[in-house]
Steps between C-alpha positions, in 0.01 A plus 500: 500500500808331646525396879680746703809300612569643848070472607334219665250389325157621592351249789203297436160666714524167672853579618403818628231386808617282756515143486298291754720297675537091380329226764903424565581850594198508766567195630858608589399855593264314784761225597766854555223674689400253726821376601451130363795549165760516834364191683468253193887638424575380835310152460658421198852619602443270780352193328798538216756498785300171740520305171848564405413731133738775620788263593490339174452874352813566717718201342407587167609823525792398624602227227414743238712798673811211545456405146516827323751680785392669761651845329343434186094436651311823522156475784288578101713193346386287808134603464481459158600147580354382807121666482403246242578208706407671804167482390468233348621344824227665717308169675187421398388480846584897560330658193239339588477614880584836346241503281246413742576769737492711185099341479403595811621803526291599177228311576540702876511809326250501243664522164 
């Protein structure tokens, strides 16, 4: 019997029932519920900005958007470029405030 070429193939049982939700997806449905995603967005956007990580994010932008021509830099060419050392820039220091608050929020709530 040959496979029908315009059907799916048939789902595995497993497929069918709902999957529980991962630890990660929990986690973030509880930091969205309580209101706590919005405050450590705020905390970091202010730590990145008191220790000068958006400046520098700022400049490099900049160079890269002088370099190529400002017509010829798209906002996707700029992320594609940036994001890596964006991160990788992040101080030490505010991960790990970040992830504390992250801590005792959990610990807080129980998960």
């Amino acid at each position: 019997m040959r496979p029908s070429i315009n059907r799916p193939p048939t789902p595995e049982a497993e497929e069918d029932q709902e999957k529980e939700p991962t630890l990660q997806e929990i986690i973030n449905i509880k930091l969205i519920e309580s209101g706590e995603k919005e405050r450590l967005k705020e905390l970091l956007r202010e730590r990145l900005t008191e220790c000068g990580w958006r400046d520098e994010m700022k400049a490099l932008c900049r160079a890269f958007t002088r370099k190529k021509g400002r017509n010829n830099v798209t906002v996707d060419d700029l992320v594609h470029v940036i994001t890596p050392k964006g991160r990788a820039s992040v101080p030490d220091s505010v991960k790990a405030e970040l992830l504390q608050r992250i801590r005792t929020f959990l610990v807080s709530a129980a998960l």
